[in-house]
N, C-alpha and C positions, 0 to 999 in steps of 0.2 A: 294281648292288650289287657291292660289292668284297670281299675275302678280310677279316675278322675279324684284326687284326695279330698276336694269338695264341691257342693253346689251352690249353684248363685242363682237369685230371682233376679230374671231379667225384663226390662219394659220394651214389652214388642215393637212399640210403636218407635223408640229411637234407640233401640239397642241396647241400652244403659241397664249398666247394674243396679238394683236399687236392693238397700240392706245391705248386710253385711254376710260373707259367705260362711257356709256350714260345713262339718264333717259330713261324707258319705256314709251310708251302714257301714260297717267292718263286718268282716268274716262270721266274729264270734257273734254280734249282733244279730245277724242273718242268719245264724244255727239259732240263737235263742226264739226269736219270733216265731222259726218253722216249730221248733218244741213244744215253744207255749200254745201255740195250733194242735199240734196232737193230743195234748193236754186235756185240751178242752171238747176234743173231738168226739168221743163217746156219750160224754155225758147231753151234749147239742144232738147225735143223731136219734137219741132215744129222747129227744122235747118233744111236747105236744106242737099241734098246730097252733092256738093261741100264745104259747109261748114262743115260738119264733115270729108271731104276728106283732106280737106287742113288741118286740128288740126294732123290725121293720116300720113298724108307725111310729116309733119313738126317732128312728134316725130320719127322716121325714120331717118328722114334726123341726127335730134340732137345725136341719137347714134351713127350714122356712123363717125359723124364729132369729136366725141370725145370716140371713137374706143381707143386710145392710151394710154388712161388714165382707162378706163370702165375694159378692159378686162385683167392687171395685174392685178388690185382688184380682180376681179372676181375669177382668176387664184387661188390665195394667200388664199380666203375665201373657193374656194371649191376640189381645185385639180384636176380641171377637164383636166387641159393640153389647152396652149396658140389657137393650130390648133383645136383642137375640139368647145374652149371657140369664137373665131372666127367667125368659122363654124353658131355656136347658132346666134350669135349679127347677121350673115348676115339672115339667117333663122329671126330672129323676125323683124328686117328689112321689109324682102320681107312682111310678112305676116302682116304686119303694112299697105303696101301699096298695097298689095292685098283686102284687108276689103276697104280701101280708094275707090278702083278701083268698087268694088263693091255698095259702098254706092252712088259713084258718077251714076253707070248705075241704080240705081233706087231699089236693091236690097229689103232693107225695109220696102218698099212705094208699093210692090203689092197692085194691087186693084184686084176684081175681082167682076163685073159688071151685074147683071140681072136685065133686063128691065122688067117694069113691061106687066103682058099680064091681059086683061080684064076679065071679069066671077070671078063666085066667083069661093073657093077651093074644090077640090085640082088643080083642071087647073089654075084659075086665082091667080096673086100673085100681092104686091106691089114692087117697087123698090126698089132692094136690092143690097148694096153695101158695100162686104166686103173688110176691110180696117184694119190694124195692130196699134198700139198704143203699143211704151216701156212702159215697166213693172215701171223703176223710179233707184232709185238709186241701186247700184248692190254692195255686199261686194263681194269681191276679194281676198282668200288666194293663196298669192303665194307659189309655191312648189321649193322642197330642190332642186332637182334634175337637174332644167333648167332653172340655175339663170340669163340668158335673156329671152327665150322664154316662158314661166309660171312663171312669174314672174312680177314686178311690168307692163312694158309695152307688157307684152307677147298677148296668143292668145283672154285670155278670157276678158283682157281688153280692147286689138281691137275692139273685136265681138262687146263688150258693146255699146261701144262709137261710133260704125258705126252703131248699132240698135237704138242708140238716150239715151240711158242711161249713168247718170255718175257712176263714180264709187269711193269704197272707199278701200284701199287697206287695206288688210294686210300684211306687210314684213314678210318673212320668217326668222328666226333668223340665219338660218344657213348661208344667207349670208348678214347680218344686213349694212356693210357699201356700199358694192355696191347696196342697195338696194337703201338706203341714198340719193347718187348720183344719180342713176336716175331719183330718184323722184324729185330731184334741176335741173335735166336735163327739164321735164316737166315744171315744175309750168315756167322754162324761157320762152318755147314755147307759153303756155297759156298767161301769159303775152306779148309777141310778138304778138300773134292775139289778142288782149283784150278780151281774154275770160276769165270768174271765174276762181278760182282758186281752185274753190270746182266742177269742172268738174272730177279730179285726185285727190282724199282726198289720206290719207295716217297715218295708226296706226302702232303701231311695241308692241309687246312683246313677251318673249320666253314664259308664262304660258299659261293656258286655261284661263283667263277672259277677257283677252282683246276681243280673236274669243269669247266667248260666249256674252259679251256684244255688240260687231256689230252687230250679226246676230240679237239680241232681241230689235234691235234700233227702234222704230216705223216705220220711214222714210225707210229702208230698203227694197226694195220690192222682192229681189233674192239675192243667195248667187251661186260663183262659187266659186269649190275648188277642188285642185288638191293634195293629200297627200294621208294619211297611210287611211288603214279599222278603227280602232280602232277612230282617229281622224275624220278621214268621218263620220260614224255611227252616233257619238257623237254628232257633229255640226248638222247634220240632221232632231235628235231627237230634238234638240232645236228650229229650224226651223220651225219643224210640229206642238210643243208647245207652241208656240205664242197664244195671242187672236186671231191673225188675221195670219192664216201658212203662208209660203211665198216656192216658190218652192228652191229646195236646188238640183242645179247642182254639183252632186261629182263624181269626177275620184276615185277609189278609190286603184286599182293596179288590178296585173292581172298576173297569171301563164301561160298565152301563149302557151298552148299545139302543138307541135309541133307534127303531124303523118307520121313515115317515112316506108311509103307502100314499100311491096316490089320490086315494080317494079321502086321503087327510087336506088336499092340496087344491080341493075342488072350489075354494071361495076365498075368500081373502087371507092371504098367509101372515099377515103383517103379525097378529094377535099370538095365533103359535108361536114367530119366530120372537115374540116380546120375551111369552113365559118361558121358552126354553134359553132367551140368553140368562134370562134371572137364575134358572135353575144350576147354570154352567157358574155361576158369578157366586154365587150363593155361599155366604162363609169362606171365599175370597178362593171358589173350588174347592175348597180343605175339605167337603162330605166325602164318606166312600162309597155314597152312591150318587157320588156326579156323573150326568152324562160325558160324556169321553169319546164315543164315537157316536155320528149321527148317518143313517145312512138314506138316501137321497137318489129316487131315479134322477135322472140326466136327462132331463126334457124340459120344454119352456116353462112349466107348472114348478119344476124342483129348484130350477136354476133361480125365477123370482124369488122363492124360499130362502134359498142359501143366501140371496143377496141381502134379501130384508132380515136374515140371521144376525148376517155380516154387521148389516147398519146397527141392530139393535146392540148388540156388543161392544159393539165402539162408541157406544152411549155410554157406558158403565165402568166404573171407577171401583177394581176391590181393594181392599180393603190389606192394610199392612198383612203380611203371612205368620205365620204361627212361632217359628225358628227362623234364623238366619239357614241351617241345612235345611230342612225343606225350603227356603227359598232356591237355595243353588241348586236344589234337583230339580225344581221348577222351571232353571233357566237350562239346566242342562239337556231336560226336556225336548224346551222348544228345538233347541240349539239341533238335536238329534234330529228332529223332524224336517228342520231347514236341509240339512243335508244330506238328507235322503232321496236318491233319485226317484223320482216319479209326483214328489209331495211339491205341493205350489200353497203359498202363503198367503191367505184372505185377509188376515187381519194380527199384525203381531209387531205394533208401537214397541222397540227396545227401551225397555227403562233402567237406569240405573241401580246396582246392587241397594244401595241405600234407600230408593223410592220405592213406593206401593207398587206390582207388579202393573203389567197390563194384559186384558184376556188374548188370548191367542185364538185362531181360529186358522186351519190349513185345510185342504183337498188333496183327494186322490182319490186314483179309480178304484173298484174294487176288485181287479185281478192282482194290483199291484198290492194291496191291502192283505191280500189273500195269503201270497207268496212270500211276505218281507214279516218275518215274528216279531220283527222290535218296534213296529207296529201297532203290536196287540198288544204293549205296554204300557202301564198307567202313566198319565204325566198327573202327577196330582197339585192338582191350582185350577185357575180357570184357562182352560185350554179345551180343546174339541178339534178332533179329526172328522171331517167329513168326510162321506165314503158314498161315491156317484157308482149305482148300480145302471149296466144298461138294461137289465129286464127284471121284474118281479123276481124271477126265483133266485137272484145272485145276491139276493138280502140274504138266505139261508147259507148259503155258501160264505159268509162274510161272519155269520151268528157261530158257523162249524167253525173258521178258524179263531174264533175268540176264544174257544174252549169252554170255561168257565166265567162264571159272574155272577155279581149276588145282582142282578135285576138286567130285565129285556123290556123294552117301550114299544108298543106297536101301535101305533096311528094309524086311523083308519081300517080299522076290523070294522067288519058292514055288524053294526048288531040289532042291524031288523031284518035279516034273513032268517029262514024257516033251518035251512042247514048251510053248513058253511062249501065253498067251493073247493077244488081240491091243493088247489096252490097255499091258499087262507089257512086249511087244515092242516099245511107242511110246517106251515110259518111257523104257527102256533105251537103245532106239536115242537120242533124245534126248538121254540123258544123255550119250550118247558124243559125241555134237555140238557140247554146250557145256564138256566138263569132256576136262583130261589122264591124269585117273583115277578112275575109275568104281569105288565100295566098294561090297558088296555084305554086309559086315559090316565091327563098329568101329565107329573114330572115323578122321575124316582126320586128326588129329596126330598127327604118328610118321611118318617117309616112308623106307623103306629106302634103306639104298644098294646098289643090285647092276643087273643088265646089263637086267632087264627094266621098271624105273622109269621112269616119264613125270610131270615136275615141271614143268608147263609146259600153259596151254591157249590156249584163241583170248581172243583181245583182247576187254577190259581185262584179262586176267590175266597176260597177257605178249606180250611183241612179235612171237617167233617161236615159234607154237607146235607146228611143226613138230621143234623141237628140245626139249631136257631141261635144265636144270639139275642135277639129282639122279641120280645112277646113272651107269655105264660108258659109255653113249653120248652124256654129256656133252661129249667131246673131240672127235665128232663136229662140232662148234659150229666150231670152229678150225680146219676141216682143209677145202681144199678140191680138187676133183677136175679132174684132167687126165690128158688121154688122148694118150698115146706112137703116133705112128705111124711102125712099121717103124723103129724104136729097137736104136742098134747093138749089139751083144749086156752090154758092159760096161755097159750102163743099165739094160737087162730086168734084168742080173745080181743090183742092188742089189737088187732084189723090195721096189721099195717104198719103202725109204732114199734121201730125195732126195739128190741129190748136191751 
């Protein structure tokens, strides 16, 4: 399959082209941006932390200041709604100058320091001084989903450029003209501090060669990417088959298993089942941490629940979908679910390819849940599989075969007990097994940005889940560690500043 020869800005909400369509990058295009990246890559990993602070405040500042313009595009491209789209720009904002805040207190630049002691080993050692060095230049797929914050100046290209890496983007097609614009929002900034211009590269096309040819660019040293499994996978394999592999940071989605203990169920369920259909509806489903499955004893207390679920959902109206394909994987989804034996349908209005979806809501037991892997597949929209446990411990059994996820919900964990009981303690520990972050209230949509955030779990939910996406040790991802031995003192000196 080849590059699409051009792209078109399309308006979600009735499918229409608007504007007039572009060239895709070309080959040689896509050589130059990775070049201009390496380019500039040495002289960025040896900047100071103010100086990568002031590039990060300054790209911040440039979205805010042209807010009025950014966020109708953005609106028109993806339907996400003016106060949500908003919401996003101030969110990538913050988190522009949060990485800022960071890089300026020295974040990067750990050192960590053993003096040497005399005698030989294993007592005696030389002087050892370990010290971080960026990776070099980084590809960047931006995602459908959060066309400011993952997206061209979103998290993973903060992270980058406050770990000292440039970066070279890839636009998401779903929202090709506001991507456009940002990236003419940067290259002004960069020019304002006379910095390269191949600090923020930028490719665009809707086919697979563009992404396969960045990631196989020589100069590329890491790839971060936030989209579908099918597309993660893919780029990945590519990644590892290089002469020379390079690490491949992917988000890759996530069914968010939600457990609603009974002792969540003990007073009126109406209120939970509000928030959580908001949560399932929310961004019309398009989060990647929507809840996706809900799991539910099968007893009078669960059953009211799921009912009052049911109702609240069928209250709720989302909102046009992001693409026409993710529409159809939306309906293909459900369509799977339907014909699945063992699976019974709570709530799932057929809407027309052309109309706003409608939320979907199904059941099943949890042996059948257990046993059936396409199952523990994302449907991503607003959809939800219910999953009727007959006993406490078959939540666990249900968390084992989800494998991975970037988030587990446990309702009703007692937390005015002195220690927990020993089913509570499986739960939990389990939870932590399978999931990057464990709620113990809420909903998983909404993910902070600050130093203690884990956006990221064990596979299928992402590649490395060792690392974060979301939060300050994001940049961690980019940085990697070498140890100075008996380092002459004008190297110790930089404390950290490669040179």
């Amino acid at each position: 399959m080849t590059d699409l020869p051009t792209l078109q800005s399309i308006d979600a909400r009735t499918g229409l082209p608007s504007g007039e369509p572009w060239a895709a990058s070309t080959p040689d295009q896509i050589a130059a941006a990775v070049n201009a990246a390496a380019d500039a890559a040495v002289a960025w990993a040896a900047s100071t932390g103010t100086a990568r602070a002031r590039l990060l405040r300054g790209l911040a500042d440039a979205l805010e200041a042209n807010r009025e313009r950014l966020v109708p595009l953005a609106d028109r491209e993806t339907a996400l709604g003016m106060a949500r789209l908003n919401g996003e720009l101030d969110r990538t904002a913050f988190q522009l100058r949060g990485f800022a805040d960071a890089a300026e207190q020295g974040a990067p630049f750990a050192v960590q320091d053993d003096p040497p002691v005399a005698g030989g080993p294993p007592a005696g050692r030389p002087r050892l001084t370990r010290v971080r060095v960026p990776l070099g230049p980084v590809a960047m797929f931006a995602a459908s989903n959060f066309p400011f914050a993952f997206s061209v100046l979103g998290g993973d290209t903060a992270s980058a450029l406050a770990a000292g890496c440039p970066v070279v983007v890839k636009g998401h097609p779903a929202h090709p003209a506001l991507s456009r614009q940002t990236v003419a929002l940067a290259r002004q900034v960069l020019a304002r501090q006379q910095l390269p211009a191949g600090l923020i590269g930028f490719v665009e096309g809707a086919g697979v060669a563009t992404g396969v040819q960045l990631v196989q660019a020589d100069a590329i040293a890491a790839v971060a990417f936030t989209g579908s499994f099918a597309g993660g996978t893919a780029l990945a394999k590519v990644a590892a088959e290089r002469p020379r592999p390079i690490p491949f940071f992917g988000e890759l989605g996530s069914i968010n298993p939600v457990i609603v203990l009974p002792q969540a169920l003990t007073g009126d369920a109406t209120e939970l089942a509000q928030t959580l259909a908001g949560s399932i509806c929310q961004g019309s489903g398009q989060f990647c941490t929507s809840p996706g499955v809900i799991v539910v004893q099968k007893d009078a207390a669960g059953d009211a629940f799921v009912q009052a679920l049911t109702t609240q959902l069928a209250g709720l109206s989302p909102h046009a979908m992001l693409t026409a394909g993710i529409r159809r994987a939306f309906d293909t989804g459900i369509a799977r679910w339907r014909g699945t034996p063992g699976v019974r349908t709570l709530l799932a209005d057929v809407a027309q390819a052309d109309d706003t979806p409608r939320p979907c809501l199904a059941e099943v037991d949890a042996a059948t849940f257990v046993a059936d892997a396409s199952l523990h597949e994302e449907v991503f929209g607003a959809a939800a599989l219910v999953v009727r446990t007959g006993a406490p411990l078959q939540a666990i059994d249900v968390l084992r075969a989800v494998g991975g996820s970037l988030t587990v919900t446990l309702w009703g964990v007692d937390a005015s007990a002195n220690a927990p009981d020993p089913a509570t303690l499986e739960l939990v520990r389990t939870a932590s097994q399978v999931a990057g972050r464990v709620l113990f209230d809420g909903v998983p949509t909404g993910v902070a940005v600050t130093a203690a955030q884990q956006h990221g779990g064990p596979f299928p939910a992402s590649t490395a889940p060792a690392t974060t996406s979301v939060g300050y040790a994001a940049l961690d991802r980019f940085l990697r560690p070498v140890a100075l031995q008996d380092a002459p003192a004008w190297l110790v000196e930089r404390r950290g500043v490669p040179c």
